[in-house]
C-alpha positions in Angstrom: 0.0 0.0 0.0 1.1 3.2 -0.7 -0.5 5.1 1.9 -3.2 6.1 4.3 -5.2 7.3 1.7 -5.1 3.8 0.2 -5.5 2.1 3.2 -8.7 4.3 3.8 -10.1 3.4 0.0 -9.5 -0.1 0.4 -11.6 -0.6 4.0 -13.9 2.0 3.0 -17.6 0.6 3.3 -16.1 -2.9 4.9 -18.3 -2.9 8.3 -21.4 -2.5 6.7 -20.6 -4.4 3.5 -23.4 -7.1 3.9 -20.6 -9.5 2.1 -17.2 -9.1 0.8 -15.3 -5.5 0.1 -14.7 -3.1 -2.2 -14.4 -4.4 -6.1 -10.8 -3.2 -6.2 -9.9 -5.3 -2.1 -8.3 -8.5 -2.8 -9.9 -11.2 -1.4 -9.0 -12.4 2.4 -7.3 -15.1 3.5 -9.1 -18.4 4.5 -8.3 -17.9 8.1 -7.5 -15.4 10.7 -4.9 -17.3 12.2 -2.7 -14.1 11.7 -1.0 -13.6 15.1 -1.5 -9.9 15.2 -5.4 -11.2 16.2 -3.9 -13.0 19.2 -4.9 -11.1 22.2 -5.9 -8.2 20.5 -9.8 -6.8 22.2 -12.0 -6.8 19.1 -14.7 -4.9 20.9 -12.2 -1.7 21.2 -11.2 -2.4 17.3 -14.9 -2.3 16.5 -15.7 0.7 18.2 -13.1 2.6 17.0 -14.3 1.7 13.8 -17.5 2.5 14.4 -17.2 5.8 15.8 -15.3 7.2 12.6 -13.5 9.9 14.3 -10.1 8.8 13.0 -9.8 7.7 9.0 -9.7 3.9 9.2 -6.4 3.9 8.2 -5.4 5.6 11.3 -7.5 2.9 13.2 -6.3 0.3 11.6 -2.3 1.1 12.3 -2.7 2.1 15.9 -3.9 -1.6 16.7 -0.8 -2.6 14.6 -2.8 -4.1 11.6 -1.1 -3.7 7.8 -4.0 -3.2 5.2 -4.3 -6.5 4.3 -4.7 -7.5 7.9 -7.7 -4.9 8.6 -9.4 -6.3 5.2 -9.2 -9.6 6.7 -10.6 -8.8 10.3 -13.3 -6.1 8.8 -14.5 -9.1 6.1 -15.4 -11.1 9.2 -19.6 -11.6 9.4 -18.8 -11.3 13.6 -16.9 -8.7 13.5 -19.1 -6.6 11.3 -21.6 -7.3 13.5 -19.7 -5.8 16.3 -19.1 -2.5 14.5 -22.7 -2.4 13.6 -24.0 -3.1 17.4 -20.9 -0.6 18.6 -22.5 2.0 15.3 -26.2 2.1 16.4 -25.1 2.8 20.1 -22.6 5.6 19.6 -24.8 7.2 16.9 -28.0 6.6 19.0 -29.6 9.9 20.7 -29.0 8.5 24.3 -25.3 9.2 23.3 -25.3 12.3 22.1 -23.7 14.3 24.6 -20.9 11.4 25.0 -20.3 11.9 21.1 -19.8 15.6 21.3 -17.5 15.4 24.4 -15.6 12.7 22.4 -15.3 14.6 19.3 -14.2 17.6 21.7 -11.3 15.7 23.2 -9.9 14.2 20.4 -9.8 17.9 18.7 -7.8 19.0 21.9 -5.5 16.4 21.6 -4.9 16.7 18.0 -4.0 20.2 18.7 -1.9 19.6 21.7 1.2 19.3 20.3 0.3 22.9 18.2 -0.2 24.1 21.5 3.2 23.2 23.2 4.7 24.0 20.4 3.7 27.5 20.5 4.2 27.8 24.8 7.8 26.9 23.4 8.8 29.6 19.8 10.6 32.1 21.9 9.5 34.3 18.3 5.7 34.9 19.4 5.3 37.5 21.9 5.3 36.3 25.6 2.0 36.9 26.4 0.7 34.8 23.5 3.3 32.2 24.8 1.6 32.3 28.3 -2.0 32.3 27.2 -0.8 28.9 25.5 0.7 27.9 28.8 -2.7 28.7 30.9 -4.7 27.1 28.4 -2.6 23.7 28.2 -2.5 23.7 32.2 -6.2 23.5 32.1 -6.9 21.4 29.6 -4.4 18.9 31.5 -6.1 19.4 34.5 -3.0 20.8 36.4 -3.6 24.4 36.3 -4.6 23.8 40.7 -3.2 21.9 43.3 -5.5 19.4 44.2 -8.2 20.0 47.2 -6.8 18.6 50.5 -9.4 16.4 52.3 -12.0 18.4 54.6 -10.7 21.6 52.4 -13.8 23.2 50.7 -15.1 19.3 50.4 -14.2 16.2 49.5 -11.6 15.9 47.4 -12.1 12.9 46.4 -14.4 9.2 46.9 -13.8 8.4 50.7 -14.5 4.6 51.3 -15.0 3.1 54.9 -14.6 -0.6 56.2 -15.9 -1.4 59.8 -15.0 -4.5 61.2 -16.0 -5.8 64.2 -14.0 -7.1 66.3 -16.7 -8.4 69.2 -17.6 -7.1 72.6 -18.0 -4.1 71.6 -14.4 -3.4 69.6 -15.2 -1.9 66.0 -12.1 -1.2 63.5 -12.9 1.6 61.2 -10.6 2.2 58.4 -11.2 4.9 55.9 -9.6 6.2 52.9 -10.3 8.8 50.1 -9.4 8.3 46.3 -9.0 11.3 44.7 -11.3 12.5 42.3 -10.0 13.1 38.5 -10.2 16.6 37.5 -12.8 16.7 34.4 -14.1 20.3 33.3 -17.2 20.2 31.1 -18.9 23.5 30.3 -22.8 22.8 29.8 -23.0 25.8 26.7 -20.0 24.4 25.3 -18.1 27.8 25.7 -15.2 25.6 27.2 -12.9 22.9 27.4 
């Protein structure tokens, strides 16, 4: 294959395919004895598929399959059916918020490195520099130090095991998780 774009043509229409591929796909092996298959979690392959943020192509190299390999595994009758049940449930209306904030995250991190880059080109003007900075601290969720327990709240999901020890004697221990830092702006002004 010559490239992504190739790679992209070729799978193109696969998961939905009722049989077969594309006229121009050669036809897949017999089996799929191909040990890139071994171990590899076909419901995160079909739902990456599915969802269609990332070209095929992209999907298909970041689970370490060549193009002949993802022809083989999207030509499969199961695993179409996976990225058909994986389909109506990410495009489904119960989802819709989920989808946006996906969309929304990938964006940021395609832009990440952009980002970075720019906190770091000592030619743009400082303060342009430390907006980039800011922004990137938030986004990563380190822009505050994290809330101490019994400081404005919980800071995080406090579990608690009693055991009883008999006449009387109870054990208590307790412990608090901390809480990952996720932002979401309701109007969709924000990160």
């Amino acid at each position: 294959m010559s490239g992504d774009n190739d790679l992209d043509r070729l799978l193109d229409g696969l998961p939905d395919a009722p049989m077969g591929g594309p006229a121009d796909a050669p036809p897949p092996p017999a089996s799929m004895s191909d040990p890139v298959f071994d171990g590899m979690d076909m419901l995160v392959v079909a739902r990456d598929f599915a969802r269609g943020i990332h070209p095929k192509a992209v999907v298909a190299t970041r689970h370490g399959m060549t193009p002949e390999q993802a022809i083989l595994l999207c030509s499969q009758p199961v695993f179409r059916r996976m990225v058909q049940r994986e389909r109506a449930v990410w495009e489904g209306s119960d989802n819709a918020g989920e989808r946006a904030r996906q969309y929304h995250r990938e964006g940021q991190a395609m832009v990440a490195s952009e980002i970075v880059g720019m906190v770091l080109d000592d030619k743009l003007p400082a303060a342009l520099r430390l907006d980039a900075a800011k922004f990137s601290a938030k986004v990563a969720g380190i822009d505050a130090p994290p809330k101490q327990p019994g400081a404005d709240g919980p800071a995080g999901t406090s579990f608690s095991v009693s055991i009883h020890l008999g006449e009387g004697k109870v054990e208590r221990l307790t412990t608090t998780v901390a809480a990952p830092v996720i932002e979401h702006d309701e109007e969709g002004d924000g990160p």
